[in-house]
C-alpha positions in Angstrom: 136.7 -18.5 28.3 133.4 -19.3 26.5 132.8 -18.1 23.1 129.5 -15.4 23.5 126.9 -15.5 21.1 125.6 -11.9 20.0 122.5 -11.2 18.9 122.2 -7.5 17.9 124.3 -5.2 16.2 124.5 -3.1 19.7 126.1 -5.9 21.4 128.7 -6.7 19.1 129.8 -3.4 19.2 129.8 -3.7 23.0 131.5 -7.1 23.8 133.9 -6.4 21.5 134.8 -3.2 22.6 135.4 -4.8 26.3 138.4 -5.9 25.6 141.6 -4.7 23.9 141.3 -7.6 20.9 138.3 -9.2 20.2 137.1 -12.0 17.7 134.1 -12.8 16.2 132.6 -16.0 14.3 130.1 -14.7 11.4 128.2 -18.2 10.5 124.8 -19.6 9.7 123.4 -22.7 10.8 123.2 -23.9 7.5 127.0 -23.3 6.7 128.9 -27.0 6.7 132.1 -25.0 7.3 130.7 -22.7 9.8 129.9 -26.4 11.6 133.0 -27.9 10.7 134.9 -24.4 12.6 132.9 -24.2 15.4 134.6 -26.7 17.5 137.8 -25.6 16.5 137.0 -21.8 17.5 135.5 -22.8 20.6 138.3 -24.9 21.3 140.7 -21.4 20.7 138.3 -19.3 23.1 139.5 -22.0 25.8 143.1 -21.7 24.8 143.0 -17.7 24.6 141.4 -15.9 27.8 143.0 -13.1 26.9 141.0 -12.5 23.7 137.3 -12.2 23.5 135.6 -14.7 21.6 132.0 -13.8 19.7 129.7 -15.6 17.1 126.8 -14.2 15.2 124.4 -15.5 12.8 123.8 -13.5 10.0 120.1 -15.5 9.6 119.4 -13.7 12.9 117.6 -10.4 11.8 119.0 -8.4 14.1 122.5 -9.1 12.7 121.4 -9.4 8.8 123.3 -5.7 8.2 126.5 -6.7 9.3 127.3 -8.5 6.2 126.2 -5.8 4.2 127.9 -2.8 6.3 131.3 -5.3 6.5 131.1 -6.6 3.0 131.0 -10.3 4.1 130.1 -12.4 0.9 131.7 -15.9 2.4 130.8 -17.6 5.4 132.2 -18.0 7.5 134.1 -15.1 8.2 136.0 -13.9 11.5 135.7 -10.4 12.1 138.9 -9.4 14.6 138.3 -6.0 16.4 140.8 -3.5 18.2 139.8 -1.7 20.4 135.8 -2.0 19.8 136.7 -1.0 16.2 137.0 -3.7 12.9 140.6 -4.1 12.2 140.4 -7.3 9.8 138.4 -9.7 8.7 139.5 -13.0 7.7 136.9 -15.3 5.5 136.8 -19.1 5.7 137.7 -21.2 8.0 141.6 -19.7 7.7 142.7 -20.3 11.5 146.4 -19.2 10.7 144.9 -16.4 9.2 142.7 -15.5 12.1 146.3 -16.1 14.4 147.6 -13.8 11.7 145.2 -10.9 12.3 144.7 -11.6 15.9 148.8 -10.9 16.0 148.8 -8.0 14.3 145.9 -6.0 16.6 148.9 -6.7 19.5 148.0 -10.1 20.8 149.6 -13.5 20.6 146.4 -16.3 19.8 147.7 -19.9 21.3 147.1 -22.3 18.1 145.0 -25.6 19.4 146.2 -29.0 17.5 142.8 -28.7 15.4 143.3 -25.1 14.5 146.5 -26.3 13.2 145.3 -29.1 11.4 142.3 -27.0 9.8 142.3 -25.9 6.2 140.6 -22.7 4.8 136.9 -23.5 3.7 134.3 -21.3 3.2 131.0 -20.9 1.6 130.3 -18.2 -1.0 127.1 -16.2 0.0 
């Protein structure tokens, strides 16, 4: 499955509340992890069609009071949702730490070699 990119707070509420467990890419296009992760999450949205995969960019306007409403000081970070409702959020680029979350909201995420291979970076905000 293709990883959707949301553009208003409205829809992220609403794609991620279509499916049981949902995760979502906070980045900005200036971000040199949030580059170096997007292949790597994309590459896990193909591997996982169970699990809906999101990315938003906090530079988009419509978006700029999700880092303030979820706290998010580091980019990126990966918001994972149960049930349409935040149940972590995991900053950097921490893929066994996304896995981690992703597990513990009741579903198994299929690790790609490069998610395996990735180490947590992040950029403080």
């Amino acid at each position: 499955m293709a990883v959707t990119e949301v553009k208003t707070w409205a829809q992220l509420q609403s794609e991620s509340a279509s499916t049981a467990v949902a995760v979502c890419d906070v980045y900005t296009t200036w971000c040199g992890p949030c580059k170096a992760a997007a292949p790597v999450f994309a590459g896990l949205a193909k591997a996982n069609p169970g699990v809906r995969f999101l990315k938003a960019d906090l530079e988009n306007g419509a978006l700029r009071k999700l880092s303030s409403e979820l706290h998010i000081s580091s980019i990126p970070t990966f918001i994972v949702f149960k049930g349409g409702k935040v149940h972590k959020l995991v900053t950097g680029a921490n893929f066994a730490g996304v896995r981690d979350a992703v597990a513990s909201a009741g579903e198994e995420l299929v690790m790609t070699e490069e998610a395996e291979a990735s180490g947590s970076m992040c950029t403080v905000m």
